[in-house]
C-alpha positions in Angstrom: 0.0 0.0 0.0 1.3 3.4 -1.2 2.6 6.0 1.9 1.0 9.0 2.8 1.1 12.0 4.5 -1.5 13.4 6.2 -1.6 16.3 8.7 -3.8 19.5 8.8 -1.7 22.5 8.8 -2.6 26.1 8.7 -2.3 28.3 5.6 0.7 29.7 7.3 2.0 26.6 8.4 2.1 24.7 4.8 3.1 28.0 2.5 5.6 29.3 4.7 7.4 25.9 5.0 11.2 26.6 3.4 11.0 23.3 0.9 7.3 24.5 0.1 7.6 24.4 -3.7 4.1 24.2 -5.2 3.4 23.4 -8.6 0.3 23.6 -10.9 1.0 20.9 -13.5 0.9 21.2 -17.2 -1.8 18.2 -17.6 -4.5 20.5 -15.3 -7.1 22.2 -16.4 -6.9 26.0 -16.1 -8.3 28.6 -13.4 -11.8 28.6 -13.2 -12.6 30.3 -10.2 -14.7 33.5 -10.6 -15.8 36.4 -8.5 -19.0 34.4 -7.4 -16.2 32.2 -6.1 -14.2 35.0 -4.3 -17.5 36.1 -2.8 -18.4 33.4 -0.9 -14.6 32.8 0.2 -14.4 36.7 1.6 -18.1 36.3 3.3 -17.1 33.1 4.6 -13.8 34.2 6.2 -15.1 37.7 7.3 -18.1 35.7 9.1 -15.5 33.7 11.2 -13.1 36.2 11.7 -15.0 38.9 13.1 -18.5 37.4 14.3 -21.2 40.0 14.6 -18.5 42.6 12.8 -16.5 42.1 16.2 -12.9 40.8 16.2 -13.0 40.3 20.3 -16.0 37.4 19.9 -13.0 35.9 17.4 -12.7 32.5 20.0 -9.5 31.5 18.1 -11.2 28.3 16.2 -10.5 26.8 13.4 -11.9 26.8 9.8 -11.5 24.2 7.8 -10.6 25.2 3.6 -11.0 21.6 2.5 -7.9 19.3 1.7 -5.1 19.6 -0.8 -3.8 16.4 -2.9 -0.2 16.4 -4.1 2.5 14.3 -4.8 6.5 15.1 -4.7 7.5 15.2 -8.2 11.4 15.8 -7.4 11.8 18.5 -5.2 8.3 20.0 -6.1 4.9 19.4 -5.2 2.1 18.7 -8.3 -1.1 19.7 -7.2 -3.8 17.2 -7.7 -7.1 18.8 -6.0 -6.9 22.0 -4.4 -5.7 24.2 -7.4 -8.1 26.4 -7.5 -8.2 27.1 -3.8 -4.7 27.5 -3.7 -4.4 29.9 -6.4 -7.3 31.8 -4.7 -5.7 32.0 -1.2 -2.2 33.4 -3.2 -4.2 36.3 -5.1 -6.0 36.8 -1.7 -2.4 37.3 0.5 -1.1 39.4 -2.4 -3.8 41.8 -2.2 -3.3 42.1 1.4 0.7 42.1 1.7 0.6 46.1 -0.4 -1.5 47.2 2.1 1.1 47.0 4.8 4.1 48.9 2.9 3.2 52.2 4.4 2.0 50.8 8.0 4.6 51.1 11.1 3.1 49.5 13.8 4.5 46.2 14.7 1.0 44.0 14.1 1.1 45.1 10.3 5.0 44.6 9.9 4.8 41.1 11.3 1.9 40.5 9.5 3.8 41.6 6.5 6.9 39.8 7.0 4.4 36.4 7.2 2.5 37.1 4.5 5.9 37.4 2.2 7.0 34.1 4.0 4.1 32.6 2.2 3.8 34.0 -1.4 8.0 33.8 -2.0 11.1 31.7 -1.5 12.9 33.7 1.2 16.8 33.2 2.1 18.5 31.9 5.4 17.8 35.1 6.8 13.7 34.9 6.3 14.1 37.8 3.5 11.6 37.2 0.5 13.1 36.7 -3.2 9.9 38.4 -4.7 11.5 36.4 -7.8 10.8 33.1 -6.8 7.6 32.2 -5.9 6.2 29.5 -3.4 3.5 28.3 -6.2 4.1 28.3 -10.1 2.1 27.1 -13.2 2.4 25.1 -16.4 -0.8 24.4 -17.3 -1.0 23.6 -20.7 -4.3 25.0 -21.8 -4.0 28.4 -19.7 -2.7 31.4 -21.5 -3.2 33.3 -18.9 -0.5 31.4 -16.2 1.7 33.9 -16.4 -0.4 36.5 -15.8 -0.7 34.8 -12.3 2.6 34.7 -11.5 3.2 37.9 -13.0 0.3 39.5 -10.0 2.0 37.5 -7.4 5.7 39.2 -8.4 4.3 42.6 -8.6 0.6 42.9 -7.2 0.0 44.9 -9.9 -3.3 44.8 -12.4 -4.1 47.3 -15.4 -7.5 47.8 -16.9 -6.4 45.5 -20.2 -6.3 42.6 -17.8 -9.0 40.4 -18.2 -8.0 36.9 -17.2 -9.7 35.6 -14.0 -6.5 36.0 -12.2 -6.9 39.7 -13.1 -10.5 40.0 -12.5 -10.3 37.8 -9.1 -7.6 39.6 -7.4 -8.5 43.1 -8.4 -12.2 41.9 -6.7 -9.6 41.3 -3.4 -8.5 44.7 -3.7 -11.6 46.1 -3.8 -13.0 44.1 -0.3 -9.3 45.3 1.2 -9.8 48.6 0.5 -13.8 48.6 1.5 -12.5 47.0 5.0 -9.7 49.4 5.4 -11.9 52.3 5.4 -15.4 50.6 7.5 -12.3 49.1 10.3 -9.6 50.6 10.3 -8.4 49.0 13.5 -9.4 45.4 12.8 -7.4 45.8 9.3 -3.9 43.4 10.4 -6.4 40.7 12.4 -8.1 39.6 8.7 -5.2 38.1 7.2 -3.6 37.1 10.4 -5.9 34.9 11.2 -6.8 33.5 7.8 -3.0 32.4 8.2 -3.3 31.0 11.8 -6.5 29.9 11.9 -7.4 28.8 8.4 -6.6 24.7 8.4 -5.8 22.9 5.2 -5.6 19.2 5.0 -2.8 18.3 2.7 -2.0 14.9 1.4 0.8 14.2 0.3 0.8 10.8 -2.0 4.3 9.0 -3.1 2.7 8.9 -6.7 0.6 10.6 -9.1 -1.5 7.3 -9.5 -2.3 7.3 -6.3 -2.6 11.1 -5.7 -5.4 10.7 -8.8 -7.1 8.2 -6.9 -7.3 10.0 -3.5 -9.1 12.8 -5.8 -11.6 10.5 -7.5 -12.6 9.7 -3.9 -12.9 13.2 -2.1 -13.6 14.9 -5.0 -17.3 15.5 -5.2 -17.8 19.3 -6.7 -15.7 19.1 -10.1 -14.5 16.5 -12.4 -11.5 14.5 -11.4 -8.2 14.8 -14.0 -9.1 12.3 -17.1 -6.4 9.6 -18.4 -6.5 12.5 -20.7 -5.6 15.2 -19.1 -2.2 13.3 -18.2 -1.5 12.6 -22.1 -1.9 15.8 -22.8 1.3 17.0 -20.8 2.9 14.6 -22.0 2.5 15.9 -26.1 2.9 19.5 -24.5 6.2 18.9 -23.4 7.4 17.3 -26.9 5.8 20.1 -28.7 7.2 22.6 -26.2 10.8 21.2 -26.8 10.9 21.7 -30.3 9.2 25.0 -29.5 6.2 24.4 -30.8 3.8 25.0 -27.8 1.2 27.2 -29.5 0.7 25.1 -32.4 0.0 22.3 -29.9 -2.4 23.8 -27.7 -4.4 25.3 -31.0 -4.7 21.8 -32.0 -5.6 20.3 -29.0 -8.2 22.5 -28.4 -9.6 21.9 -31.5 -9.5 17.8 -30.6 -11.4 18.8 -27.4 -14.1 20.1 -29.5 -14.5 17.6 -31.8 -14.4 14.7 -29.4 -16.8 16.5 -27.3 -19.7 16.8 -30.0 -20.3 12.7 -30.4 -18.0 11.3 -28.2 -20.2 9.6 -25.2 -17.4 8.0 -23.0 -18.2 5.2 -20.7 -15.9 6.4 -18.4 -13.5 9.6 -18.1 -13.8 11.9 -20.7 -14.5 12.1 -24.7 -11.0 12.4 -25.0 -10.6 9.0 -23.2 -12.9 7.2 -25.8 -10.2 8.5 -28.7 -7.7 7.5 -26.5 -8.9 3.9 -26.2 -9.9 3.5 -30.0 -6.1 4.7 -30.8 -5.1 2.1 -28.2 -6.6 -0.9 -29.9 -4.6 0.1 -33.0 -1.4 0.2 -31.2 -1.9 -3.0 -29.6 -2.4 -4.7 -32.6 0.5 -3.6 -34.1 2.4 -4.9 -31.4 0.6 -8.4 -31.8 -1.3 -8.1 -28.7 -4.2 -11.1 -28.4 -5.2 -10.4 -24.5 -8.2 -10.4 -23.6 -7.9 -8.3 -20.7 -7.3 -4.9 -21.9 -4.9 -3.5 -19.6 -6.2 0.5 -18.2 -5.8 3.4 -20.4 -2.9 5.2 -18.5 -1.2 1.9 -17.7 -1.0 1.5 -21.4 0.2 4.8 -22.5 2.4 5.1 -19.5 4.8 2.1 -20.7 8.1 2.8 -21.3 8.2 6.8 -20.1 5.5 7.4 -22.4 7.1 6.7 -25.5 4.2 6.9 -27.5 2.9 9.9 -26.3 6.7 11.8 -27.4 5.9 11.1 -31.0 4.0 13.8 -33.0 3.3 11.0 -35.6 0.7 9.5 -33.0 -0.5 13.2 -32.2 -1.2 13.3 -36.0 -3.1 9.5 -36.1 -5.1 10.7 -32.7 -6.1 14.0 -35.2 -7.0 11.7 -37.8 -8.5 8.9 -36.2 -11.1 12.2 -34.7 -11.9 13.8 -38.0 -13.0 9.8 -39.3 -15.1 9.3 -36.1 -16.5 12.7 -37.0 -17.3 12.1 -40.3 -19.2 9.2 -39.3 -21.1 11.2 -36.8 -22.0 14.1 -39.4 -22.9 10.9 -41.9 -20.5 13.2 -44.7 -21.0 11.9 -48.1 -18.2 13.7 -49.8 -16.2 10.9 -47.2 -18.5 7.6 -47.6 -20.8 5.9 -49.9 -23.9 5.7 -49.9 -23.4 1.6 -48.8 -21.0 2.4 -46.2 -23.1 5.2 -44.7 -26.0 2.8 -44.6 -24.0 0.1 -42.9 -22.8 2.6 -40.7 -26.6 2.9 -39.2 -26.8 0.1 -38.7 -23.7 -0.5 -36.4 -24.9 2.1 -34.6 -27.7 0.1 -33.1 -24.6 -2.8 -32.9 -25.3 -4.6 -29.5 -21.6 -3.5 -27.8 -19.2 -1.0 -28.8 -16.2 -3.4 -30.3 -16.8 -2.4 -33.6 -15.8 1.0 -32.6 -12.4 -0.1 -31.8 -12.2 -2.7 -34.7 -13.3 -0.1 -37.3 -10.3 2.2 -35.6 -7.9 -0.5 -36.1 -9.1 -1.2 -40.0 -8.9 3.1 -40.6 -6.0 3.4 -39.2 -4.2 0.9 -41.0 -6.2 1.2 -44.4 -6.6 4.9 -44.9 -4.5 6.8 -47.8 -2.6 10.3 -47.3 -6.0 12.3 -47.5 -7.0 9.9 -44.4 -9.7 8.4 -47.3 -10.6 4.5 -47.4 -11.1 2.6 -50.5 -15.3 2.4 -50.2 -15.8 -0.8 -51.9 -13.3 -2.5 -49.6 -14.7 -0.9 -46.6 -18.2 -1.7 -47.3 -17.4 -5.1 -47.0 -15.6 -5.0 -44.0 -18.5 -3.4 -42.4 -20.9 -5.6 -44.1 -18.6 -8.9 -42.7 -17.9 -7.5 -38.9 -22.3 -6.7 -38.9 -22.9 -9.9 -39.6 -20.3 -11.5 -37.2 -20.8 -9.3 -34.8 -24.8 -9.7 -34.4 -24.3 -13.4 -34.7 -21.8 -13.9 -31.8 -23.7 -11.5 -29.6 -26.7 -14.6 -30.2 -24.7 -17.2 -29.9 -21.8 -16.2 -27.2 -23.3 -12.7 -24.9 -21.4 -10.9 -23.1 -19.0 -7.9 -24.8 -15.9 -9.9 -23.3 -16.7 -12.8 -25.2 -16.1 -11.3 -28.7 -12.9 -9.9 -27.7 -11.1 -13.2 -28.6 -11.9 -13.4 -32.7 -11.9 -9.5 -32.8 -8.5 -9.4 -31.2 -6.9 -11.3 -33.8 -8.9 -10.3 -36.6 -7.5 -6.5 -35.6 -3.8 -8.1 -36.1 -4.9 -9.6 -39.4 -5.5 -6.6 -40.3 -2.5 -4.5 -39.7 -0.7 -7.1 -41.2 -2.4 -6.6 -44.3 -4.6 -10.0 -44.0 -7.9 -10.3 -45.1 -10.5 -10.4 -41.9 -12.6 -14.0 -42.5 -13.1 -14.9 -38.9 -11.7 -18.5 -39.7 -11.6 -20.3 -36.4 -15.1 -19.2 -36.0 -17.6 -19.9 -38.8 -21.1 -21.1 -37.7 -23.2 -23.8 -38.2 -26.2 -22.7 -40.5 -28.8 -25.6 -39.2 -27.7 -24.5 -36.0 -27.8 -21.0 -36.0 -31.3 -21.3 -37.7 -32.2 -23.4 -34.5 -31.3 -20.9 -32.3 -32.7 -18.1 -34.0 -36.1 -20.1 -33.7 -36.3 -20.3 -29.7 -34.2 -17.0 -29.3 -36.0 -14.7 -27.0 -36.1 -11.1 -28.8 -36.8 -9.5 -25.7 -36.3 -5.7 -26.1 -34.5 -5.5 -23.0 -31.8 -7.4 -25.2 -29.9 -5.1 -27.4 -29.3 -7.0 -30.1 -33.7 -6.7 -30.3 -33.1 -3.5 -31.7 -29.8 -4.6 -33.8 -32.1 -7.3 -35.9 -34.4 -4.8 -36.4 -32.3 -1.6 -37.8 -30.3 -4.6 -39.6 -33.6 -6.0 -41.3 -34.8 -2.0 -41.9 -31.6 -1.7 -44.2 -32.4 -4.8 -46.2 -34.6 -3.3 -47.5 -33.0 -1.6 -50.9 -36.0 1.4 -50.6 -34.8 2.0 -47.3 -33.2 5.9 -47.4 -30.4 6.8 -45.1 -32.1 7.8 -41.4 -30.3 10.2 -39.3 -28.8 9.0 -36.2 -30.1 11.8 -33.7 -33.5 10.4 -34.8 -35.3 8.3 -31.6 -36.5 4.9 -32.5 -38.3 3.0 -30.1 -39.1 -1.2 -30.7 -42.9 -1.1 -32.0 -45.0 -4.0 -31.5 -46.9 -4.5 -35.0 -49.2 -6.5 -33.5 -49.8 -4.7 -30.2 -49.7 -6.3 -26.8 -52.6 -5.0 -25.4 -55.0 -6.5 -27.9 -54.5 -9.9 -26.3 -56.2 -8.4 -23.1 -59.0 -6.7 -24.9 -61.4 -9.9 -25.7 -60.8 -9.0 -29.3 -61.1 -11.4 -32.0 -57.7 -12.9 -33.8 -56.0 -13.3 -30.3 -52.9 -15.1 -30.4 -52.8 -19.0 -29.8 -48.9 -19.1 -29.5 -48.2 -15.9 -26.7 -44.5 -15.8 -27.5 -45.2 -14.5 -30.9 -46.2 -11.5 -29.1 -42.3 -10.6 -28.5 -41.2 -12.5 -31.4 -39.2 -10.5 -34.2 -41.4 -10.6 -36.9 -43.4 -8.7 -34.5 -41.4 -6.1 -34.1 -39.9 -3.0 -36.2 -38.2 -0.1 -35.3 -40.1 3.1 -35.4 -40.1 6.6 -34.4 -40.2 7.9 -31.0 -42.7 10.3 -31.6 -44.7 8.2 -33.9 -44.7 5.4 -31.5 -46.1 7.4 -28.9 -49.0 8.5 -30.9 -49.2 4.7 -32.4 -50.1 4.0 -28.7 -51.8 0.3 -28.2 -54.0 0.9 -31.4 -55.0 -2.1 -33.5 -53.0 -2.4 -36.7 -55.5 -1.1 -38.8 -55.9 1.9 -36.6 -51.9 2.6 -37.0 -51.8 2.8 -40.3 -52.7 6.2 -40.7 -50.0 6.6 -38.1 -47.2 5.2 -40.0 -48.1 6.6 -43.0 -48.5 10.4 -41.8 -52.1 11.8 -41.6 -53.8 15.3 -41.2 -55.5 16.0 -37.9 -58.5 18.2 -37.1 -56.6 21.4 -37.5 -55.0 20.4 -41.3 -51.9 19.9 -39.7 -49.9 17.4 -41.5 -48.2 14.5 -38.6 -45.5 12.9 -41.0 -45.2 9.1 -40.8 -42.5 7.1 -40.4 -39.2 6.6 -42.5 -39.1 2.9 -42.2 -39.8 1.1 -45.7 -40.9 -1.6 -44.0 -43.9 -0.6 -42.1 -44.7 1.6 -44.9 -44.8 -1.4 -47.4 -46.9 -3.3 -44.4 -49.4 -0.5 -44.0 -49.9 0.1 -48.0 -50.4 -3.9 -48.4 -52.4 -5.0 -45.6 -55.1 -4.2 -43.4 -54.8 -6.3 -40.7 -51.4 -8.0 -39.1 -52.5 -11.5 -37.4 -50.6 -14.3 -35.8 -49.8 -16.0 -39.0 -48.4 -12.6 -40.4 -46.4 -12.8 -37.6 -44.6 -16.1 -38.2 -44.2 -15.6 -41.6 -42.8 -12.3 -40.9 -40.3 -14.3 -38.8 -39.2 -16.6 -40.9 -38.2 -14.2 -43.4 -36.0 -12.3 -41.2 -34.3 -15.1 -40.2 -33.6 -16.5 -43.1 -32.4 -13.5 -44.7 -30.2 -13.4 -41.6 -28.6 -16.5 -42.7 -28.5 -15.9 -46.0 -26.5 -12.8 -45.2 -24.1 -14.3 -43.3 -23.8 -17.3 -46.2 -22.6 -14.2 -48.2 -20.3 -12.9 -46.7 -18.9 -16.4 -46.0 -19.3 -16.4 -42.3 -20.8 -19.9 -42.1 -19.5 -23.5 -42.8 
């Protein structure tokens, strides 16, 4: 079990400490505190200072600022949680130590002399270096960092400042010089006391693993750092040595952005889902078949972070966004027509492993213009569809496909064709399961038949992926409980999928429980009592069903059925993924 230190010290007690050497890490995210923050701060620590605007009722308690997670990195400190607090407190003592240049009484000098003990590095006789400060920043994604440190040096603003370092600590001025003139004789006891009496808990971890985990826990008011957040120093250092800072943080800004539009990460941030789809390119090149997927950092983190020191991988990470973006935004100049249809469909695909296949296959097949060859990919994406839905039938669970996907995804980086060898499936088999398979629409791959089956149909137009579907039951369950002629005999074809279709949220609500013959007008758009047109739905299928038939009975059902199923296997027969 990792060390740590813990022991509550007061503001005075943990700046003023000779080897405090704080530091604000590049990977962090920048400033955020505001003067709503600085408010509450000031009203807080007024309230306890002087209560009832009285420094004598002061009792000498304690108030606790919350704790502060670090690790020694070298000689230096990297603050984990508690930047923003820490930062704040600085601007805060700044504003006070001016304050005390012109005051001669022995209260303000000492309080003086222990504010400066705070903010700088001070020699062996306790005199400040108001050139090396106590806290400094290289946060990657702040422009404005040396702005801080510049305030701290100097305590000096001008009106062109608009950072939040600016706008924060002129707000401190403002509540200094408001207090100086209402008490004039309480003035020194304010920041005293916030030194003495304010009580920080630091923790102090051996690493930044474990530092990163103590935050996850406490942390409860903002996000915790992201795998992320941790690459990202580790490019901004590269890119800084060969003095090319700006350009990085332009472009990583502009990654933020696109990840964050269609990115939805399981865990940690958008940035960690391109992070793991890179991941499963890199593994493969290295001829990696586990099945347990090691964690994001520990994988980057190997060997010093060697792959995140190569701007070639910065440039794939770019590359590997815009395709996953293109996807997203459905961009024909980018696929075909097939492809893009396809595409739909995997988005219904019952796990997310053809994300990180279809990673793997760009990455490795994409030309200079980070373009793929569309006939090639349709059929790659044609192939893992049918495999995919298939195993997710026959073997559930996520971690079960990992095996064939695994080495399919070295196939393919060493230029071999994908034909899922070792595991081809049985067609009189299959079709036997398919038969007694429960398509219960708590099961996912309920809804993966059914956008599958909507695209068989060659009439079927390219649907929008922000459209809602919800699973309709053609044949609607509560018609069973209604007395109504044409019941069902067999109950299970109530959830069987040739009773089901996918089909508008909005249309489905209005669809409601009606009879078949009463949803027509539903799926094929109607006019209500005010002549406003109510569009129907997009899916051929149902259209095809309404325009044919009036009714949609048991034996409609099982016919309905059949035909899927077959298809199914028929599809797969295709593209050779049976005996």
């Amino acid at each position: 079990m990792s060390k740590l230190n813990i022991e509550d010290k007061t503001i005075q007690e943990l700046f003023s400490d000779k080897n405090a050497d704080f530091l604000i890490p590049d990977y962090q995210r920048p400033y955020a505190w505001n003067e709503d923050e600085c408010r509450t701060l000031w009203e807080d620590l007024f309230a306890f200072i002087f209560p009832d605007n009285d420094k004598d009722k002061f009792n000498d308690d304690e108030y606790f600022l919350g704790p502060i997670v670090t690790f020694k990195n070298n000689r230096q400190s990297e603050i984990i949680d508690g930047q923003q607090r820490l930062t704040t407190l600085m601007l805060l003592l700044r504003a006070f130590y001016d304050k005390f240049e012109n005051m001669k009484d022995e209260q303000s000098i000492t309080t003086k002399k222990n504010i400066a003990q705070c903010i700088w590095k001070t020699d062996e006789f306790d005199k400040p270096d108001k050139n090396r400060l106590k806290i400094d920043s290289e946060v990657a994604t702040d422009d404005d960092k040396e702005e801080f440190l510049s305030i701290l040096k100097s305590g000096k603003t001008n009106s062109s400042q608009k950072s939040r370092y600016a706008k924060n600590f002129q707000y401190f001025q403002k509540k200094i010089d408001k207090f100086l003139n209402e008490y004039p004789g309480y003035f020194p006891y304010m920041p005293n006391r916030i030194m003495k009496n304010c009580i920080l808990l630091p923790i102090e971890a051996m690493s930044q693993d474990t530092a990163l985990r103590i935050f996850s826990t406490l942390n409860d008011r903002g996000l915790p750092l992201s795998d992320a957040d941790i690459f990202k120093a580790q490019f901004y250092k590269m890119f800084s040595g060969k003095g090319e800072k700006d350009k990085f943080i332009k472009k990583w800004r502009e990654l933020e952005t696109i990840c964050s539009e269609f990115f939805e990460a399981k865990s940690g941030s958008p940035m960690d889902e391109l992070f793991t789809r890179y991941m499963y390119y890199e593994r493969a090149l290295m001829g990696n078949k586990n099945t347990t997927t090691e964690a994001l950092r520990k994988f980057y983190e190997k060997d010093n972070y060697k792959l995140l020191k190569n701007e070639d991988v910065f440039n794939n990470l770019i590359e590997l966004a815009n395709f996953w973006n293109n996807i997203e935004n459905q961009d024909s100049d980018k696929f075909s027509e097939d492809v893009l249809r396809k595409l739909f469909v995997l988005y219904y695909a019952p796990n997310s492993m053809w994300t990180y296949f279809t990673s793997v296959y760009f990455m490795k097949n994409k030309d200079n213009d980070g373009l793929l060859n569309q006939e090639a990919f349709n059929d790659f994406l044609g192939k893992s569809i049918g495999f995919i839905w298939t195993y997710a039938i026959m073997n559930p669970g996520v971690n079960a496909l990992r095996g064939p996907i695994y080495n399919e995804m070295i196939n393919i980086v060493n230029d071999n064709s994908i034909t899922f060898e070792n595991y081809k499936f049985d067609r009189v088999k299959l079709k036997e399961v398919f038969d007694y398979y429960k398509f219960n629409n708590q099961r996912p791959i309920t809804k993966s038949m059914l956008a599958w089956w909507a695209f068989m149909n060659p009439q079927q137009k390219l649907l929008n992926t922000e459209i809602k579907f919800d699973i309709e039951h053609i044949f609607p369950k509560n018609r069973q409980n209604k007395g109504e002629e044409n019941k069902l005999v067999n109950l299970e074809n109530l959830e069987s999928l040739g009773n089901k279709s996918l089909l508008e949220k909005k249309i489905n609500i209005r669809a409601s429980d009606y009879r078949f013959k009463d949803k027509i007008k539903y799926y094929i758009g109607y006019s209500n009592n005010r002549n406003q047109k109510k569009e129907g739905t997009d899916i051929e299928d149902l259209l095809k069903l309404s325009h044919n038939s009036d009714d949609f009975v048991e034996a409609d059902i099982e016919e309905r059925k059949e035909t899927i199923i077959n298809k199914f296997l028929d599809y797969l027969e295709a593209y050779k993924l049976l005996k």
